[in-house]
KEKE-3310 file (N, C-alpha, C; in steps of 0.2 Angstrom, whole numbers, plus 5000, padded with zeros to 4 digits):
npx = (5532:5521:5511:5493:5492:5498:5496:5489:5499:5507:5499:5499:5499:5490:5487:5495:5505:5503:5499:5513:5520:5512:5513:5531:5531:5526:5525:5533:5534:5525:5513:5515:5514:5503:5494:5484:5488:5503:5513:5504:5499:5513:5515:5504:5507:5521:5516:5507:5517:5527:5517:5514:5525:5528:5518:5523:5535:5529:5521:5531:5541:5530:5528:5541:5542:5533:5538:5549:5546:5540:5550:5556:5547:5549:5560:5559:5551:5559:5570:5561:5555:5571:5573:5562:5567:5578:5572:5564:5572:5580:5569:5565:5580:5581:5571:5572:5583:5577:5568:5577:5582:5572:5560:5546:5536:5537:5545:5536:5531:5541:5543:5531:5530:5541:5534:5527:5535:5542:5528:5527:5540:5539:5527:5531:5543:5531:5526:5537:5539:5528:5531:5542:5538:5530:5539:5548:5540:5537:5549:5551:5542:5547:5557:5553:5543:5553:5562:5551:5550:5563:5563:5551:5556:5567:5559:5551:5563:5567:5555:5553:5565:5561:5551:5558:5566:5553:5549:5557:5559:5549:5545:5557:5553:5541:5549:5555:5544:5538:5549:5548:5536:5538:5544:5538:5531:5539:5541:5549:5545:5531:5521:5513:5521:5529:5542:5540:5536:5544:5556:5551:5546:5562:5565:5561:5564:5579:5574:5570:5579:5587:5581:5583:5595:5599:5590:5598:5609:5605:5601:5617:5622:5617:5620:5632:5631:5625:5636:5645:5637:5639:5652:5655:5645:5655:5664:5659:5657:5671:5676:5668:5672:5685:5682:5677:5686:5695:5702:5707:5693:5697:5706:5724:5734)
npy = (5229:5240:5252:5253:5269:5275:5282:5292:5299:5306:5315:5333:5349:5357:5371:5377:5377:5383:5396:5400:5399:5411:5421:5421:5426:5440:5456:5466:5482:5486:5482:5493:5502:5504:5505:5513:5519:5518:5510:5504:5495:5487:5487:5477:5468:5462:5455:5447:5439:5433:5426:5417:5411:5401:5394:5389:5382:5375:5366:5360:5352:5342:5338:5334:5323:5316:5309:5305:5294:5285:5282:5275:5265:5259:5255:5243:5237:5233:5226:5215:5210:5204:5196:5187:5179:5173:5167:5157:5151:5143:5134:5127:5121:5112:5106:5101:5090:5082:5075:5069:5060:5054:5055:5060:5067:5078:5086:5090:5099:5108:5113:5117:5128:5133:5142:5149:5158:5165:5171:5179:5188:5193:5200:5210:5215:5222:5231:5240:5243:5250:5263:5270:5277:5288:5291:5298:5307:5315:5319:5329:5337:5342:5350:5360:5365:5369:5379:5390:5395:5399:5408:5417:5420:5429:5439:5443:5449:5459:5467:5472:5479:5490:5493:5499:5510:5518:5521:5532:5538:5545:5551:5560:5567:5575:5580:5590:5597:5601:5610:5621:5625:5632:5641:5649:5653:5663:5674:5686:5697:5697:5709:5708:5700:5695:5698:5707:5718:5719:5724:5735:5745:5745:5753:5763:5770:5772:5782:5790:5792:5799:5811:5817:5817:5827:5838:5840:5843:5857:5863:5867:5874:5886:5893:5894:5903:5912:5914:5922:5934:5940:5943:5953:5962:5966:5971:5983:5990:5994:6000:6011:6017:6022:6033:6040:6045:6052:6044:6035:6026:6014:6000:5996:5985)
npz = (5423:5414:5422:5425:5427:5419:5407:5414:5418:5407:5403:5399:5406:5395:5395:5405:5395:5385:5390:5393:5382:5374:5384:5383:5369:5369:5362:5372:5370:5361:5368:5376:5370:5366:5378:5392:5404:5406:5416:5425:5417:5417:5429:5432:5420:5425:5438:5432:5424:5435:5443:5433:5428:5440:5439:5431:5434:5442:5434:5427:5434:5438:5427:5421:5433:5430:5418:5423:5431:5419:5412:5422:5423:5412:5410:5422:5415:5404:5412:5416:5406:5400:5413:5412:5399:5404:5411:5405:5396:5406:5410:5397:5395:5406:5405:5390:5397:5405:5397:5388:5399:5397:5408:5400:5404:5415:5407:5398:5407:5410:5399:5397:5406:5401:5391:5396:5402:5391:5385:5395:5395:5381:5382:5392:5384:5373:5382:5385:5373:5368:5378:5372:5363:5369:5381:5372:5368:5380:5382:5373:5376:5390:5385:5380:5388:5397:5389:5386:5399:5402:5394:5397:5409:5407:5398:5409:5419:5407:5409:5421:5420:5411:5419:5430:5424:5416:5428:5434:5422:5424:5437:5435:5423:5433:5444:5435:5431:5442:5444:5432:5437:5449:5445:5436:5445:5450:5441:5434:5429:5429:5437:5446:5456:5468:5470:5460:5467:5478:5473:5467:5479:5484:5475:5476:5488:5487:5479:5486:5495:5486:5484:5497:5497:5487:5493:5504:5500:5492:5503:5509:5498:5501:5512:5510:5501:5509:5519:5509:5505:5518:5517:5508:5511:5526:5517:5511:5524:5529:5518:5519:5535:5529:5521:5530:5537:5530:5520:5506:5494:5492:5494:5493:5489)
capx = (5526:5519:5507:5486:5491:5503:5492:5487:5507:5511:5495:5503:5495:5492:5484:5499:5509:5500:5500:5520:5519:5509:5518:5537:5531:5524:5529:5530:5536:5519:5507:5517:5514:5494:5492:5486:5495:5510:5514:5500:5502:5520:5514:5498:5513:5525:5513:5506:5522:5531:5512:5513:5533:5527:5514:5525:5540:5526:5521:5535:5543:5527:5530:5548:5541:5528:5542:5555:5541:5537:5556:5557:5543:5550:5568:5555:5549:5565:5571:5557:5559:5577:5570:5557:5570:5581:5567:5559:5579:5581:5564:5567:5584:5578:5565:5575:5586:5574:5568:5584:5581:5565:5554:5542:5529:5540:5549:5530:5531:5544:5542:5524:5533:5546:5532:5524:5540:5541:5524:5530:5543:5533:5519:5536:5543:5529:5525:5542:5540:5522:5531:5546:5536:5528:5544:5552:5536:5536:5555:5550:5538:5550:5561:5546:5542:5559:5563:5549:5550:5569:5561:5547:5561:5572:5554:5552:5571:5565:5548:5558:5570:5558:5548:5561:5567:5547:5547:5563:5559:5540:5549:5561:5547:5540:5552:5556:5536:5538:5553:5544:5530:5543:5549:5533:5527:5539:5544:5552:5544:5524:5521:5511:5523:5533:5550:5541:5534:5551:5563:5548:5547:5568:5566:5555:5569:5583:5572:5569:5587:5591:5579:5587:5604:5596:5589:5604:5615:5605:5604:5623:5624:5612:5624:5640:5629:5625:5643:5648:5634:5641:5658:5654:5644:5659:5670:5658:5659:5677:5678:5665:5674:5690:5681:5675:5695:5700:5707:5703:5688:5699:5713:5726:5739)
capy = (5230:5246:5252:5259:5276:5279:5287:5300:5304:5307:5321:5338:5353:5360:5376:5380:5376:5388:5403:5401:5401:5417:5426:5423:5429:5445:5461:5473:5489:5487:5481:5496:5510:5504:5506:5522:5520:5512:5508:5501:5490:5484:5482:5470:5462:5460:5450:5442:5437:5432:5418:5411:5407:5401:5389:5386:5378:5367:5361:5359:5350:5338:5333:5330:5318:5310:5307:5301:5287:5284:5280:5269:5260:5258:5250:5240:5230:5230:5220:5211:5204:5202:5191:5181:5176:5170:5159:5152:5147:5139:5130:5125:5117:5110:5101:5095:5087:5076:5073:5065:5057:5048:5058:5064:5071:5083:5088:5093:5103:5111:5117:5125:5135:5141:5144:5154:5162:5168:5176:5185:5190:5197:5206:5216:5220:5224:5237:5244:5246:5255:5267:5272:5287:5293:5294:5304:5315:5317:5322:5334:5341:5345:5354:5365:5371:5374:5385:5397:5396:5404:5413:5421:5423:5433:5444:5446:5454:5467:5469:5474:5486:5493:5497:5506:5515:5521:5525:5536:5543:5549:5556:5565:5572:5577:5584:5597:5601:5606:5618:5624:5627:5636:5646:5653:5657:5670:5678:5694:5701:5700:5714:5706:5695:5698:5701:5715:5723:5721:5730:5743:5747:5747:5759:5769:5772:5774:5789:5796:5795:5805:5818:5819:5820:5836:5843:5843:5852:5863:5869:5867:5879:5893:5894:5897:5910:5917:5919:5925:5941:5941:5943:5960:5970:5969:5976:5988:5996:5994:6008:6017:6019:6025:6037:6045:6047:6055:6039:6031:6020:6006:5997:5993:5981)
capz = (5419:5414:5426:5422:5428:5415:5403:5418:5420:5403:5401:5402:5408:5391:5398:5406:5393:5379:5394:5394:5372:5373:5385:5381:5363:5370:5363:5378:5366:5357:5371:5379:5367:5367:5384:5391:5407:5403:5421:5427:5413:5418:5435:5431:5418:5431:5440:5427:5422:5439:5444:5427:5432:5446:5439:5426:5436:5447:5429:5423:5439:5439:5419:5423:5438:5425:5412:5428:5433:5414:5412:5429:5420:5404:5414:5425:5407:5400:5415:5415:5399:5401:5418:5411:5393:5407:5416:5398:5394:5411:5409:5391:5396:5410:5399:5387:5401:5408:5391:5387:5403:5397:5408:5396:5408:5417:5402:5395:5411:5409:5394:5396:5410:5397:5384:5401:5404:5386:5385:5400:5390:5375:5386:5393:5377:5371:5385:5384:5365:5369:5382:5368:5359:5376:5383:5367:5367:5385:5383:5370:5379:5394:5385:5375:5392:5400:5383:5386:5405:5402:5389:5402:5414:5401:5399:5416:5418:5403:5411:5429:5417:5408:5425:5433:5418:5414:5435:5434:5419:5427:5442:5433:5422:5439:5444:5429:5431:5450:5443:5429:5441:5453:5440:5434:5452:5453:5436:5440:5425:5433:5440:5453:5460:5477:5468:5457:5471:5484:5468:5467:5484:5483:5469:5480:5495:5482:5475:5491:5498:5481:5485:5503:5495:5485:5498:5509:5495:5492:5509:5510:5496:5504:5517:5509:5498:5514:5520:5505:5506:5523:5518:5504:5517:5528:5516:5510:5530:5531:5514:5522:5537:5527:5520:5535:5541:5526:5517:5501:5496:5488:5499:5490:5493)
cpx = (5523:5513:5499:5487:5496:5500:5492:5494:5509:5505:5498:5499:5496:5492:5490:5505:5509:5500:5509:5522:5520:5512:5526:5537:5529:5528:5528:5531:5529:5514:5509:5512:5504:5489:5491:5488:5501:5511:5510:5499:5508:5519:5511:5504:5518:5522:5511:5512:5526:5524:5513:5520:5532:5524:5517:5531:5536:5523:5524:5539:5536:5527:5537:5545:5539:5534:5548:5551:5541:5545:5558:5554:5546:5558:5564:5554:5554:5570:5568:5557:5563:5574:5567:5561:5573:5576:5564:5566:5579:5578:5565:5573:5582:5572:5569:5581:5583:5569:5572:5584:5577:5560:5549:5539:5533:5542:5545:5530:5532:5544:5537:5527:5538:5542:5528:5526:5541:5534:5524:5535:5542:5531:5525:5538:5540:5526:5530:5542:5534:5528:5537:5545:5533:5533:5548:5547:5534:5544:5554:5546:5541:5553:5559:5548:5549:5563:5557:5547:5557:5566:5558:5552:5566:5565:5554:5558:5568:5559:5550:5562:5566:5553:5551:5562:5561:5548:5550:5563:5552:5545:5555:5556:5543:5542:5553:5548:5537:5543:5551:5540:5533:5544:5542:5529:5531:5545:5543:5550:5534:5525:5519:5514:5526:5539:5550:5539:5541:5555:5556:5547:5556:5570:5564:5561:5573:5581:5572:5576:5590:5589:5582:5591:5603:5594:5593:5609:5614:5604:5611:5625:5621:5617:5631:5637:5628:5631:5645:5646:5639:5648:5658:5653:5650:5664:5667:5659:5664:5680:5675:5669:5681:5689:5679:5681:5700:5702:5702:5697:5689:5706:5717:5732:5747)
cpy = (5237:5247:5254:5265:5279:5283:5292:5305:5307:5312:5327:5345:5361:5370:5382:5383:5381:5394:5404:5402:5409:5421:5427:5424:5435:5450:5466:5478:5489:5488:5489:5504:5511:5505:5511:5522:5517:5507:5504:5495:5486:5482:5477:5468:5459:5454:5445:5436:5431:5426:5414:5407:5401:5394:5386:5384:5372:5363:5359:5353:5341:5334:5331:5325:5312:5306:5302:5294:5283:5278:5275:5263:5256:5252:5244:5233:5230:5226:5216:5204:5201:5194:5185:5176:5173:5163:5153:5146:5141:5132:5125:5119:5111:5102:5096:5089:5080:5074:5068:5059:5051:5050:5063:5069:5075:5086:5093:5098:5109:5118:5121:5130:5139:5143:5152:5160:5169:5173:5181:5190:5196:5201:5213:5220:5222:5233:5241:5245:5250:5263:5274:5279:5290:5295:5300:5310:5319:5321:5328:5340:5346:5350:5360:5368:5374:5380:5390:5400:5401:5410:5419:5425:5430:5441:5447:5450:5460:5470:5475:5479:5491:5497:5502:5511:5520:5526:5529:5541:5549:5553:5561:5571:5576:5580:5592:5601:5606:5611:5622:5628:5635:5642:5652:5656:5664:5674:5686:5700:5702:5705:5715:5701:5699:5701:5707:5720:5724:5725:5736:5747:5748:5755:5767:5772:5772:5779:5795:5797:5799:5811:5819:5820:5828:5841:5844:5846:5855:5871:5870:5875:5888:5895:5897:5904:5914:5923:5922:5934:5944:5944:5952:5965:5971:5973:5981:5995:5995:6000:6012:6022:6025:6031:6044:6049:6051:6050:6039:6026:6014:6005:5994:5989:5982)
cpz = (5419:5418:5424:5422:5421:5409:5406:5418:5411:5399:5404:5403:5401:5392:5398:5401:5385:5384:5391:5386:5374:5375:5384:5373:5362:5366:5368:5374:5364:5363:5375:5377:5367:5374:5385:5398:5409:5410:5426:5424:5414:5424:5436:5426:5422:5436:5439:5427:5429:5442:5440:5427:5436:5444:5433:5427:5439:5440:5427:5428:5441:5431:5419:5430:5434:5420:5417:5429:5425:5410:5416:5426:5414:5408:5418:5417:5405:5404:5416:5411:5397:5404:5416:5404:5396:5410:5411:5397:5398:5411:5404:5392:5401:5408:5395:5391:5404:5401:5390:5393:5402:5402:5405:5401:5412:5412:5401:5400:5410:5404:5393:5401:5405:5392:5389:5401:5397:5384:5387:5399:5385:5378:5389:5389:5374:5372:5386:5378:5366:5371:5376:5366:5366:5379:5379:5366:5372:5387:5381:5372:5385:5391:5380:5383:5397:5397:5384:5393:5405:5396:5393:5408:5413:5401:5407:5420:5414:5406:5418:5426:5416:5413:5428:5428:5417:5422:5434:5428:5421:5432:5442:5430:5428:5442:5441:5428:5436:5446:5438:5433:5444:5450:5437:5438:5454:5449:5438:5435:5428:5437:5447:5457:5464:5474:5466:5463:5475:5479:5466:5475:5486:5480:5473:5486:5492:5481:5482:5493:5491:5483:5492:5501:5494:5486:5501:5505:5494:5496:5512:5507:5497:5510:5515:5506:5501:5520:5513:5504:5512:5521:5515:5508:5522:5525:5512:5517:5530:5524:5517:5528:5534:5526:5526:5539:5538:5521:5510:5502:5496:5494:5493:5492:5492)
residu = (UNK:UNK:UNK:UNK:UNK:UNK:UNK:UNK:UNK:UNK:UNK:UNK:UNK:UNK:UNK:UNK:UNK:UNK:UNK:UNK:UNK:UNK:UNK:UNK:UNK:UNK:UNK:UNK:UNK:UNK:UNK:UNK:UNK:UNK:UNK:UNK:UNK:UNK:UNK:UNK:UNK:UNK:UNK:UNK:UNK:UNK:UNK:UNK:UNK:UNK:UNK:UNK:UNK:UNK:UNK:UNK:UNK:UNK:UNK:UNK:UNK:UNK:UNK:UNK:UNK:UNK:UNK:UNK:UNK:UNK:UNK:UNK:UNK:UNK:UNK:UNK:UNK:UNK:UNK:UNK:UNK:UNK:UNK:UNK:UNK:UNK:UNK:UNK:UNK:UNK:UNK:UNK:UNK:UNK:UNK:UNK:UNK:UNK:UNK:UNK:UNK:UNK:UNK:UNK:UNK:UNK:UNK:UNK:UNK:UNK:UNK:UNK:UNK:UNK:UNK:UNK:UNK:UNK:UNK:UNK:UNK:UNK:UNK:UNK:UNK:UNK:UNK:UNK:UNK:UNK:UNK:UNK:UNK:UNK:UNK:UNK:UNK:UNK:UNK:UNK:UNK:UNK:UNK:UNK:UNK:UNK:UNK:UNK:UNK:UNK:UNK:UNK:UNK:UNK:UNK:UNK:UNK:UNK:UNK:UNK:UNK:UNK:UNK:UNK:UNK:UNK:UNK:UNK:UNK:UNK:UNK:UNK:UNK:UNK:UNK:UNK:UNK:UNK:UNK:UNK:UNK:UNK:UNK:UNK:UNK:UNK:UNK:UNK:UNK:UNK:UNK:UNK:UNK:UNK:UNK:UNK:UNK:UNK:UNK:UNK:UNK:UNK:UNK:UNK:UNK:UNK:UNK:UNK:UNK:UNK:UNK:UNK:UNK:UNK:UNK:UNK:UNK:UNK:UNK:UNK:UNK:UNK:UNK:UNK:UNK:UNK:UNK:UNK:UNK:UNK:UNK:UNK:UNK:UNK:UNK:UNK:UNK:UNK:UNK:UNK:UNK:UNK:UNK:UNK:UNK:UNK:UNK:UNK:UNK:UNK:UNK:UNK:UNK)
# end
């Protein structure tokens, strides 16, 4: 016989069941682009998304319970029925047997028990024919929520993709800032940065070892100029002498 609770198993936890709609219909790209920071958004979705799973396998797992009982109940009254068609029959025979016999008064018996049996019958079938649509709208209803539960799940994957991707795209942006950054701290065209100063201080010891070079050739060349005077005046005393001897003033060779 079907039992009183069965009304309470075949009520379904609509709540959950319109959360799990709403979010396997989400568009992330959109709610993405409306965000002002994306990622904080992905991570309150992420979570979002992975409770409502969460709440939405124990609903679902307790409507497949309700429908498993509902189904138990429904075989319960169709053996029932079977059961009591079998005992009316019995009785019925039974009746007409001692009938035939010439006891009336047991026959009558007899037979209110198969009209009994028969009611017990009916009251089955009828509560197996009640349970028919609740069973097909509690089947219906399971496989609603196990479509947007794989649905959610499917979301939850792109939510997870779409997180790392956003992470990995920021820390890369972050990266090319810091080298930007880097690059701009020590453009070799400032004048006040350390490079332009180290190749002006360069420039400055490169100028002076030129003037060193300059000044040492020049007094290289004072020196030969001074042997060279050096060498005339000897040979102007070497005519002088000649002359003094008698000789000429010119040597010739």
């Amino acid at each position: 016989m079907l039992r009183n609770s069965k009304g309470h198993r075949t009520m379904t936890k609509q709540s959950i069941f319109g959360r799990i709609s709403q979010l396997a219909k989400a568009n992330i790209n959109s709610l993405l682009d409306s965000a002002e920071d994306p990622k904080k958004m992905l991570d309150q979705m992420v979570r979002d998304y992975t409770n409502s799973i969460a709440d939405a396998e124990s609903a679902i797992a307790e409507t497949i319970g309700n429908l498993r009982l509902l189904e138990d109940d429904y075989r319960e009254d169709v053996e029932a029925a079977t059961e009591w068609g079998g005992k009316a029959l019995s009785a019925s025979r039974k009746a007409d047997q001692l009938r035939t016999a010439g006891n009336a008064v047991d026959a009558d018996r007899f037979d209110n028990l198969a009209k009994v049996a028969l009611g017990r019958q009916m009251q089955s079938e009828k509560e197996a024919k009640q349970a028919e649509p609740q069973i097909a709208s509690q089947t219906a209803v399971v496989a609603q929520l196990k479509d947007g539960l794989n649905k959610m799940k499917e979301k939850l994957n792109q939510l997870a993709s779409k997180r790392n991707e956003l992470i990995a795209r920021s820390k890369t942006a972050e990266a090319q800032t810091k080298v930007m950054d880097a690059v701009k701290s020590i453009d070799i065209m400032d004048p006040t940065s350390e490079v332009s100063r180290f190749e002006d201080k360069i420039r400055r010891e490169e100028a002076r070892v030129r003037g060193a070079s300059e000044l040492a050739a020049s007094s290289l060349d004072a020196q030969f100029e001074s042997l060279e005077d050096l060498g005339e005046l000897t040979e102007v005393d070497a005519r002088l002498a000649a002359l003094k001897s008698g000789g000429t003033s010119s040597i010739t060779q």
